[in-house]
C-alpha positions as CSV (number, residue, x, y, z in Angstrom):
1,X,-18.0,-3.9,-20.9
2,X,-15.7,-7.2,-20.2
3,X,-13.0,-5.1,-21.7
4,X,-13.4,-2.1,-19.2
5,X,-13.6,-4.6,-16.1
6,X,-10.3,-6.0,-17.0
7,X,-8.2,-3.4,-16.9
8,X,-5.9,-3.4,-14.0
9,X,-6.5,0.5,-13.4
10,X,-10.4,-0.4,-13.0
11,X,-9.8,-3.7,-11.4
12,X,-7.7,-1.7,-8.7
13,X,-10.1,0.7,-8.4
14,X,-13.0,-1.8,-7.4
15,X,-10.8,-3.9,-4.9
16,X,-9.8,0.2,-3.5
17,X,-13.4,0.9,-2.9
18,X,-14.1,-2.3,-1.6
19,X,-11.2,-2.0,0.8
20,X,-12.2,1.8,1.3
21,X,-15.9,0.4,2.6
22,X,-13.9,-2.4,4.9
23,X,-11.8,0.8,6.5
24,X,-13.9,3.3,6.9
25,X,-16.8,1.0,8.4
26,X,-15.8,-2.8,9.9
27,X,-12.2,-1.3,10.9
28,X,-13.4,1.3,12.9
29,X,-15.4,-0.9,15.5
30,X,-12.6,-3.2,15.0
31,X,-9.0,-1.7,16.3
32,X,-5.8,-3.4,17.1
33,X,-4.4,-2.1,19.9
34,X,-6.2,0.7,19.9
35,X,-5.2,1.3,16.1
36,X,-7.1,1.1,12.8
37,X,-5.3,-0.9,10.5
38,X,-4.1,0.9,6.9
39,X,-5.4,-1.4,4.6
40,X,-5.2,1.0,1.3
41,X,-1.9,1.7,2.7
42,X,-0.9,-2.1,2.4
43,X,-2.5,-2.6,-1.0
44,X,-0.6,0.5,-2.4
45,X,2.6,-0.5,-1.5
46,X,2.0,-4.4,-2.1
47,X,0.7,-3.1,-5.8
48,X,4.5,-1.3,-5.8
49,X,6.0,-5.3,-4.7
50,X,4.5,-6.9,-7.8
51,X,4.4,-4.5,-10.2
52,X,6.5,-1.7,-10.7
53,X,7.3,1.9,-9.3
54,X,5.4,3.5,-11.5
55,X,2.1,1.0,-11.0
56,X,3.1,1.5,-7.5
57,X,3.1,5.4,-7.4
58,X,-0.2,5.5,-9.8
59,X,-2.2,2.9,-7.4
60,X,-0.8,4.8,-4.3
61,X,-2.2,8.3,-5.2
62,X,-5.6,7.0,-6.2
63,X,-6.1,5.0,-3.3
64,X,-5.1,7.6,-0.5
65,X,-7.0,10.0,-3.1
66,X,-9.4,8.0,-2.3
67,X,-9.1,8.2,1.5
68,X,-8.9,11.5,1.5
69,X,-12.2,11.7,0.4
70,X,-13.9,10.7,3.1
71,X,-11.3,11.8,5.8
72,X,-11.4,15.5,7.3
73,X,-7.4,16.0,7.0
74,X,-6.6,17.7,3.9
75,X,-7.2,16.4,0.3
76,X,-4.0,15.0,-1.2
77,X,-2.0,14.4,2.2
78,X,-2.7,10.9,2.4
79,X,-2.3,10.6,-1.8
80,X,1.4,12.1,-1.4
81,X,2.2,9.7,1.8
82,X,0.8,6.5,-0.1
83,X,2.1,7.3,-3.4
84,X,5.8,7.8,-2.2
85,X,5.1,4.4,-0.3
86,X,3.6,2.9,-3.5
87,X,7.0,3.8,-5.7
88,X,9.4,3.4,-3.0
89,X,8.3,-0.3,-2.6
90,X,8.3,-0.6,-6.6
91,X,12.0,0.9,-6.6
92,X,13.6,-0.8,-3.7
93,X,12.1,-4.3,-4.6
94,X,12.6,-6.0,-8.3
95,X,9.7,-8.2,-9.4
96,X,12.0,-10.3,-12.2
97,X,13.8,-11.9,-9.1
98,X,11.6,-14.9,-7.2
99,X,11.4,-12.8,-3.6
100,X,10.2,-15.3,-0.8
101,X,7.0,-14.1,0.9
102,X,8.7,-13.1,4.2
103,X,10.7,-10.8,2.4
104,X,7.5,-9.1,0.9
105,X,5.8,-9.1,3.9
106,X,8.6,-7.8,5.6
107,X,9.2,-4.8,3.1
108,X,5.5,-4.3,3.3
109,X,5.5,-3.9,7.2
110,X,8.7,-1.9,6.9
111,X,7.2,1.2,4.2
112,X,4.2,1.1,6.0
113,X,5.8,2.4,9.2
114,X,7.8,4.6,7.5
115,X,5.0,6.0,5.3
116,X,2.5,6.0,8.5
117,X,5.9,8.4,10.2
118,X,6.2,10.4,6.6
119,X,2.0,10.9,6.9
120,X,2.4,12.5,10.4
121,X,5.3,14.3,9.6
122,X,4.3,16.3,6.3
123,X,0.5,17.0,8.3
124,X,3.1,18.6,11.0
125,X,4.7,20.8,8.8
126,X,1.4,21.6,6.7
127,X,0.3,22.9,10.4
128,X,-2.2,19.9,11.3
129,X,-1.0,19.6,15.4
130,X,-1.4,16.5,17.2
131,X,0.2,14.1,15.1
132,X,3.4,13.8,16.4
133,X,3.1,12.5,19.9
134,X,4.7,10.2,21.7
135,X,1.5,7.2,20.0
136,X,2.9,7.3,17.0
137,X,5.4,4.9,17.9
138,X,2.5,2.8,19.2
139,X,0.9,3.3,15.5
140,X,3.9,3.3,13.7
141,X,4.3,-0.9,15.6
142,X,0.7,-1.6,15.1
143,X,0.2,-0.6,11.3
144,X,3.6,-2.1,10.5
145,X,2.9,-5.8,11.8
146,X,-0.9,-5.3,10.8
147,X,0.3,-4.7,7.1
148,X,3.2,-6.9,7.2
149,X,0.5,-9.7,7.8
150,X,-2.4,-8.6,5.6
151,X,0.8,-8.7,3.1
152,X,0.1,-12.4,2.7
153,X,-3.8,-11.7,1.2
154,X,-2.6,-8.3,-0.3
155,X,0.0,-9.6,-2.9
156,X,-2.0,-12.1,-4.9
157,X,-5.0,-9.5,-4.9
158,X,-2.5,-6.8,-6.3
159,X,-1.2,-9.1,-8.7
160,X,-5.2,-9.8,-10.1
161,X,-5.5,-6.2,-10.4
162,X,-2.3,-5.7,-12.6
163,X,-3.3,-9.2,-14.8
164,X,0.2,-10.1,-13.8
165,X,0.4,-13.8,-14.4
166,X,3.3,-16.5,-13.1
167,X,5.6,-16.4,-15.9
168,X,5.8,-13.0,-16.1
169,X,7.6,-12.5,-12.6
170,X,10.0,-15.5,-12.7
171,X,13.5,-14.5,-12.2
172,X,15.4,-13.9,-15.7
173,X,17.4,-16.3,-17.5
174,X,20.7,-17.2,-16.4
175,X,22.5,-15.9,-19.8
176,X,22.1,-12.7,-18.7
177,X,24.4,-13.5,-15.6
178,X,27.0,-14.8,-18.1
């Protein structure tokens, strides 16, 4: 049973439903700006940060899986968005290289808008109307700085769930710069 819990797949899979319960419930009485924060969103991509593309595009589709379960757009919409979000942040950012934690929380609040634009874009052309108005620059702002600051929290909990430990993400050795 110790075995199961500490697999990163089932340790990212509590901390989703957890985070799933926070959305859905405390998140909805509590907006910012008008806007509820993307939290799966941010853990997705932040997963991508510290682990890789592929840890990134795996923990991206189950988590907006996930969301779409208990949303009324269409099941897989928000899995496609978050797992493109999820690799994209895997591919673009290297975890051998020490990254200061602006720069993560910057890349973090960067994909989200672009994947919060990418979600409203592909429900467009799937025929959901509505999404593309002149708010979703408003949301596009909000979930960006929202996710760019919950970065900070998001990171270390992403890096629990992979079992990733210090040594493992320190930046190569200088031989191979030789």
């Amino acid at each position: 049973m110790i075995n199961l819990l500490n697999r990163p797949v089932t340790r990212l899979f509590l901390v989703g439903l957890l985070l799933l319960a926070v959305q859905t419930t405390l998140l909805t009485e509590m907006k910012f700006f008008g806007i509820i924060a993307q939290l799966l969103l941010a853990l997705s991509i932040t997963t991508g940060l510290v682990g890789s593309s592929e840890s990134g595009a795996l923990a991206g589709f189950v988590l907006g899986l996930m969301f779409d379960l208990v949303l009324t757009s269409p099941l897989g919409l928000s899995a496609l968005v978050y797992a493109c979000a999820g690799w994209g942040a895997g591919y673009f950012h290297s975890r051998t290289l020490a990254n200061p934690k602006w720069l993560e929380c910057l890349v973090t609040g960067i994909l989200s808008g672009v994947a919060t634009f990418a979600l409203a874009v592909v429900a467009n052309v799937i025929g959901i109307e509505g999404w593309l108005s002149g708010r979703i620059i408003k949301v596009i702002i909000v979930v960006a700085c929202v996710n760019a600051l919950s970065a900070f929290v998001f990171i270390p909990i992403s890096r629990w769930c992979l079992a990733i430990r210090r040594e493992q993400r320190i930046s190569p050795p200088a031989e191979l710069f030789l």
